[in-house]
FIGU-274637 format. One record per residue: residue in three letters; x, y, z of N, C-alpha, C, O in turn. Coordinates in pm, whole numbers, padded with zeros to 5 digits, always signed. Layout:
BEGIN
alaXYZXYZXYZXYZ/...
//
This chain:
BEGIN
unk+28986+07441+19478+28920+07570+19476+29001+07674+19553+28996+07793+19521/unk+29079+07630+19658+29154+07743+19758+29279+07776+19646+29358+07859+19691/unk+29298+07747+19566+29443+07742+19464+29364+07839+19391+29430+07944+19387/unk+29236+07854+19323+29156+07896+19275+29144+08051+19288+29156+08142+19205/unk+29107+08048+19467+29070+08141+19475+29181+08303+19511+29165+08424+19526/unk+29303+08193+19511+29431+08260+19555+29485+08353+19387+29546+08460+19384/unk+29445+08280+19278+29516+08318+19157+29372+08401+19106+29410+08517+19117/unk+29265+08407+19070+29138+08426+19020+29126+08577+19104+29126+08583+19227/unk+29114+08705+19007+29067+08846+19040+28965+08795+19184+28992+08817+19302/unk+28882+08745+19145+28751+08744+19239+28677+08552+19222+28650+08518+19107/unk+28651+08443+19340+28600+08371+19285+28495+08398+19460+28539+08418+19573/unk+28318+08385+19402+28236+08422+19517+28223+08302+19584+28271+08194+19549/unk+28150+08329+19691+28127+08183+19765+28059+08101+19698+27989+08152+19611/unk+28054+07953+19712+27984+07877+19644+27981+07901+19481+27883+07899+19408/unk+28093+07920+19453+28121+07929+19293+28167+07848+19269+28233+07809+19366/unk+28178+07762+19156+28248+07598+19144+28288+07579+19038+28202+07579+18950/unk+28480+07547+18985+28509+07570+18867+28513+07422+18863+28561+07370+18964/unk+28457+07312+18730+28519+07183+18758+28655+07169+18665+28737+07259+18646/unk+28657+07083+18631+28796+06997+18605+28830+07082+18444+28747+07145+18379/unk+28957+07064+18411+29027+07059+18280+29014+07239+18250+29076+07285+18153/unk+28962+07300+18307+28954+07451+18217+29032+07535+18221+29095+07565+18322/unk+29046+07598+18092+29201+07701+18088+29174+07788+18121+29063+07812+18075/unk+29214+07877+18191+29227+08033+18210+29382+08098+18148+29500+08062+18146/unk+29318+08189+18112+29489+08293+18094+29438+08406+18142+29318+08431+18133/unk+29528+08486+18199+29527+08587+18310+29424+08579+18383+29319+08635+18353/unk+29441+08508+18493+29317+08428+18572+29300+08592+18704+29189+08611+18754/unk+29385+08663+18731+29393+08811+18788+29280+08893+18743+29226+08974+18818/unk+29241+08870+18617+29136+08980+18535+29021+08860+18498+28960+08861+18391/unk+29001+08754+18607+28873+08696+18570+28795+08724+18725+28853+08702+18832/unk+28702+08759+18719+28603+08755+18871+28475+08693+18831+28416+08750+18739/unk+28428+08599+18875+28317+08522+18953+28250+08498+19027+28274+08415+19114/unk+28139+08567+19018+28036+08526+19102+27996+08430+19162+28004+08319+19111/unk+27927+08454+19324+27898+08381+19375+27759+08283+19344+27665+08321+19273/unk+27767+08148+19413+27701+08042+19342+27726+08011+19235+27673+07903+19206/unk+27818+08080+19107+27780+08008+18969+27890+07902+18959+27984+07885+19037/unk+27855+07830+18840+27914+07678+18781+27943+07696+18633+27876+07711+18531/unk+28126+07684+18678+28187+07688+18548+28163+07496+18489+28172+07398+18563/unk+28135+07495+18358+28166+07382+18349+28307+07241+18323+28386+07235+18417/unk+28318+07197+18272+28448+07106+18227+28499+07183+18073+28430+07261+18007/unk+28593+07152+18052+28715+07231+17916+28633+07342+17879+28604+07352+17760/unk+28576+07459+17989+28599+07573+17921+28675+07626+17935+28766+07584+18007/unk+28683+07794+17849+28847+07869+17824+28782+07983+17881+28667+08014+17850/unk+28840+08037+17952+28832+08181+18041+28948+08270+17976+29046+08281+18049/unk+28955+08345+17835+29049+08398+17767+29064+08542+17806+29053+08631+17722/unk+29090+08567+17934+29123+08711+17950+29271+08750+17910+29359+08683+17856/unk+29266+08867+17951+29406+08947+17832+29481+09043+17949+29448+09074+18063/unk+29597+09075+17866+29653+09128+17951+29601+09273+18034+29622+09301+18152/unk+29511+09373+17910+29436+09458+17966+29255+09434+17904+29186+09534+17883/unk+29198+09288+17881+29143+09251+17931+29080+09177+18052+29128+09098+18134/unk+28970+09224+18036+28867+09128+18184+28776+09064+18151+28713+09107+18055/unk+28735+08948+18209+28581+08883+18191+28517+08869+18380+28561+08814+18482/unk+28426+08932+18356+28311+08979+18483+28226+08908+18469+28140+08951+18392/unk+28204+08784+18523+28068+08669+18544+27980+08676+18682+28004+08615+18786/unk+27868+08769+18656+27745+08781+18809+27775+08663+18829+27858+08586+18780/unk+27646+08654+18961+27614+08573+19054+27488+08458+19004+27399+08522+18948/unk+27458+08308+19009+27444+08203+18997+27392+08220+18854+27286+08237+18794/unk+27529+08205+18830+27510+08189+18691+27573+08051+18633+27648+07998+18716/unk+27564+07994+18537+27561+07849+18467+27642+07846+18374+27600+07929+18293/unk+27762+07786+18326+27812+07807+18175+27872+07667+18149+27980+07624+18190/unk+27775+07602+18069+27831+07424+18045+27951+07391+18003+28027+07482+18036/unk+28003+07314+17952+28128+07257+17952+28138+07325+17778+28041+07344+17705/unk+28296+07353+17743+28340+07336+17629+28304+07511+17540+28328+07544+17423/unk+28247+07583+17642+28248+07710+17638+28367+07749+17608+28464+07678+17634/unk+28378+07889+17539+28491+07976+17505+28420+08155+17556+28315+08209+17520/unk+28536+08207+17654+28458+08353+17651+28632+08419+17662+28705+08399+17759/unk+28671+08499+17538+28767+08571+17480+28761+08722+17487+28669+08790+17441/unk+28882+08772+17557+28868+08949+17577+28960+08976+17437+28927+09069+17362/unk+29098+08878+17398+29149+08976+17289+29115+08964+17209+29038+08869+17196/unk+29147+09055+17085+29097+09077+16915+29215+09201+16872+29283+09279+16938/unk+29203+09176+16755+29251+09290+16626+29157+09371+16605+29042+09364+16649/unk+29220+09483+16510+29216+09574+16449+29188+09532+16285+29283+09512+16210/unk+29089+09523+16252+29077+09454+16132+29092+09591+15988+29070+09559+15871/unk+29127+09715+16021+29189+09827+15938+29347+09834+15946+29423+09858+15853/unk+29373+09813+16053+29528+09750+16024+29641+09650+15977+29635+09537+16026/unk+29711+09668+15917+29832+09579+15847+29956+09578+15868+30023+09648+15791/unk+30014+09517+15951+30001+09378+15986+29870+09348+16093+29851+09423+16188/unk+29795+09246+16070+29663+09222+16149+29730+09236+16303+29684+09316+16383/unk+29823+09165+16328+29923+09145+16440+29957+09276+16536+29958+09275+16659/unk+29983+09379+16456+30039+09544+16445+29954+09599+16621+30005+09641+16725/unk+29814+09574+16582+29720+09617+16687+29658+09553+16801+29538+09555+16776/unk+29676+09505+16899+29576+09397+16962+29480+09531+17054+29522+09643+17083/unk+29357+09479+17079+29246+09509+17123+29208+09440+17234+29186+09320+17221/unk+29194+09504+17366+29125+09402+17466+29008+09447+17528+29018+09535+17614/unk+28890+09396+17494+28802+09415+17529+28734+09359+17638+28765+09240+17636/unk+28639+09384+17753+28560+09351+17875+28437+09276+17801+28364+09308+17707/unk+28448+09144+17896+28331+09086+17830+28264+09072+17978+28329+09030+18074/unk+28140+09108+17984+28006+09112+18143+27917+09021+18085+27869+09001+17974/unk+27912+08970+18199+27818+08838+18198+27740+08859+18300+27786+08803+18399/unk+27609+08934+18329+27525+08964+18477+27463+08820+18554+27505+08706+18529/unk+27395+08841+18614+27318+08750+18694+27252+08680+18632+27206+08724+18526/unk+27214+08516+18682+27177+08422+18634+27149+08412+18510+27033+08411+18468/unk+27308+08398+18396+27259+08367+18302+27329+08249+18304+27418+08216+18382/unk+27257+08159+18166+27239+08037+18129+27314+08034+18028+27261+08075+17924/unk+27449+07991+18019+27527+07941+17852+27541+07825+17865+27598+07766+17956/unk+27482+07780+17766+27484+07646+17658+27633+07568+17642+27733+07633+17675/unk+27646+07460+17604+27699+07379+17593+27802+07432+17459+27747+07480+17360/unk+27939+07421+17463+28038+07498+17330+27996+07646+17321+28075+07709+17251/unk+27899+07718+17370+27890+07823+17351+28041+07924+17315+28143+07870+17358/unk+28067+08072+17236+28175+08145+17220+28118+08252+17233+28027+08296+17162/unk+28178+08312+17341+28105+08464+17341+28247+08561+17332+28339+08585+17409/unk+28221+08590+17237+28338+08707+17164+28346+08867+17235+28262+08925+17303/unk+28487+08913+17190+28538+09003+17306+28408+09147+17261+28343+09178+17162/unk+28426+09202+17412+28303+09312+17419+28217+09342+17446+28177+09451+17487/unk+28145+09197+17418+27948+09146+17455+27976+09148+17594+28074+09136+17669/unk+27847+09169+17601+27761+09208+17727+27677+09076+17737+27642+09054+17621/unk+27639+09000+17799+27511+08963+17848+27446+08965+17943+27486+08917+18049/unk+27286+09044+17923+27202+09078+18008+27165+08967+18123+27202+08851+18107/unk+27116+08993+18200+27077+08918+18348+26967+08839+18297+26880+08879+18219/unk+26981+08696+18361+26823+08623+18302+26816+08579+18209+26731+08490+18204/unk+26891+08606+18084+26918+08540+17949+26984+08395+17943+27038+08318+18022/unk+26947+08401+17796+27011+08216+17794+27086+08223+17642+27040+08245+17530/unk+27241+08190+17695+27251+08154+17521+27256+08019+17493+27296+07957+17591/unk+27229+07945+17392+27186+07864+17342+27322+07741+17284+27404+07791+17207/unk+27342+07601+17317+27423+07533+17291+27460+07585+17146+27373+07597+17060/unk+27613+07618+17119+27679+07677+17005+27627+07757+16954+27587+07740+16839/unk+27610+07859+17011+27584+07977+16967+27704+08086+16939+27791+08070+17025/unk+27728+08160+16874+27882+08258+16818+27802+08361+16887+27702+08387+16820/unk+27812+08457+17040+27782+08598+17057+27861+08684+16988+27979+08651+17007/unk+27853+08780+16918+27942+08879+16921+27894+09011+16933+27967+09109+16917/unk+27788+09014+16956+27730+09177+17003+27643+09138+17127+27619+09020+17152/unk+27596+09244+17205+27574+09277+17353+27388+09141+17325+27326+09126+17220/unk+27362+09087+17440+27265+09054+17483+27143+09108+17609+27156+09092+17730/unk+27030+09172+17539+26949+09225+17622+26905+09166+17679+26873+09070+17608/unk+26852+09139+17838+26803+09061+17957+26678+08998+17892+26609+09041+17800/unk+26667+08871+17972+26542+08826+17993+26491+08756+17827+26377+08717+17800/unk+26588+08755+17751+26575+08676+17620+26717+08535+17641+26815+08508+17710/unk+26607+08468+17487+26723+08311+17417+26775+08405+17312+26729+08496+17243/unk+26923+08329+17333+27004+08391+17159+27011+08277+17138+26989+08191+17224/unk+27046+08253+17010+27092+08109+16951+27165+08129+16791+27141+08224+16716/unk+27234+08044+16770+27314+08076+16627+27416+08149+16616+27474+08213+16704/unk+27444+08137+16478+27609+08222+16459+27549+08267+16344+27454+08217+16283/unk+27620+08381+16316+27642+08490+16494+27482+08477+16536+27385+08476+16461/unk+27486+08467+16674+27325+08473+16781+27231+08606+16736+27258+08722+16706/unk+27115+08533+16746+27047+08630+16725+26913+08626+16862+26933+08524+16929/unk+26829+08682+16899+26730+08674+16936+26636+08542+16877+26629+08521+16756/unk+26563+08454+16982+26498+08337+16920+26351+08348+17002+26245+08303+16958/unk+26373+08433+17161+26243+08422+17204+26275+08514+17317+26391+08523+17358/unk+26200+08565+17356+26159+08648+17485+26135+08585+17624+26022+08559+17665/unk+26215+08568+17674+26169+08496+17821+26058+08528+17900+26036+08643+17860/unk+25972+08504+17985+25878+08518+18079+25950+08643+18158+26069+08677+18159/unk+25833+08699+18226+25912+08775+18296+25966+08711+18457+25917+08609+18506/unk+26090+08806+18534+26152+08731+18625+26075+08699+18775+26107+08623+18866/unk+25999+08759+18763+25869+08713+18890+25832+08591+18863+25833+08499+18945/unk+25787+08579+18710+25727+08485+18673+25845+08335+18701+25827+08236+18773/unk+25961+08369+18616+26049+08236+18656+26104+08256+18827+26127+08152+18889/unk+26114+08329+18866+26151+08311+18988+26007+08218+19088+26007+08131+19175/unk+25922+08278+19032+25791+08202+19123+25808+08032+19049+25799+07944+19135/unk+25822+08000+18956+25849+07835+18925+25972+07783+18993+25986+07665+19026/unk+26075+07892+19016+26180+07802+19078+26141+07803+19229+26217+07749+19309/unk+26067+07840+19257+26006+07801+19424+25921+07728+19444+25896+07687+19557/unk+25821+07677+19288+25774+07562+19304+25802+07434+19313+25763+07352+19396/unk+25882+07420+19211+25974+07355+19176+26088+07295+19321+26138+07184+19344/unk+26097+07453+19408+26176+07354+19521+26083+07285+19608+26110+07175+19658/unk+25952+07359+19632+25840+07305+19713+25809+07164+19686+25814+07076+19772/unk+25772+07144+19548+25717+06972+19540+25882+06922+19551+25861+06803+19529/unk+26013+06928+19567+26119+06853+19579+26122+06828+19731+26177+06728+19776/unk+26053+06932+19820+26074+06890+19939+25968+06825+20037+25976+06783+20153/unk+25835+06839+19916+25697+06772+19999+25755+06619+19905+25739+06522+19979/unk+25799+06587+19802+25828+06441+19817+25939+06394+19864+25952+06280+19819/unk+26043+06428+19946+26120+06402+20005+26092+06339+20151+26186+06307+20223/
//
């Protein structure tokens, strides 16, 4: 992690990358504190792309999150590259193979869904799921999950 944190734009405290994952231009990736990268994901930032991941946030193994792209009106496809900012806010939840394509946004509190294709912005506090993702459900609101994750620590520490 100290190798990590020497090459990586930004990695926060208690942020934890595990084993096997690629980065390219690891300078234009920042990470939030507490979150958990998982095993063989790809951190595809660009040369004048960035990827911006809030704070305790989750992204399972085998993920892909990509800043470059084309110009799909131009010929040679090659001719143009495009680098786009991909934001990832606070505690969100990506799924297992998830690909979140250059540009998207995802809102705080959201969850995308094991293999899901993002390619447009995600509004807070919802599930996407599918290719390309769409909206699948509306989350509770964040009082509401924040008050279960304090229950949740309570009975872990009255049976302990």
């Amino acid at each position: 992690m100290a190798f990590l944190r020497l090459r990586l734009g930004y990695l926060g405290p208690g942020a934890h990358i595990f084993g096997r994952c690629r980065l390219t231009y690891p300078s234009h990736i920042r990470i939030g504190a507490d979150t958990s990268i998982g095993v063989h994901v790809s951190l595809h930032a660009s040369s004048q792309g960035f990827i911006v991941i809030g704070e305790r946030c989750a992204i399972a193994a085998y993920t892909r999150i990509i800043t470059p792209t084309h110009d799909s009106s131009v010929l040679p496809i090659t001719a143009v590259g495009i680098n786009k900012l991909v934001s990832i806010d606070d505690h969100v939840w990506i799924g297992t193979g998830a690909i979140i394509l250059p540009g998207v946004k995802i809102g705080s509190r959201s969850i995308v869904a094991a293999g899901a294709v993002v390619n447009r912005d995600v509004p807070e506090d919802v599930l996407v799921a599918g290719v390309p993702a769409r909206i699948v459900k509306n989350l509770p609101p964040a009082e509401v999950r924040f008050g279960n994750g304090l229950r949740v620590k309570e009975s872990k520490r009255a049976s302990s």
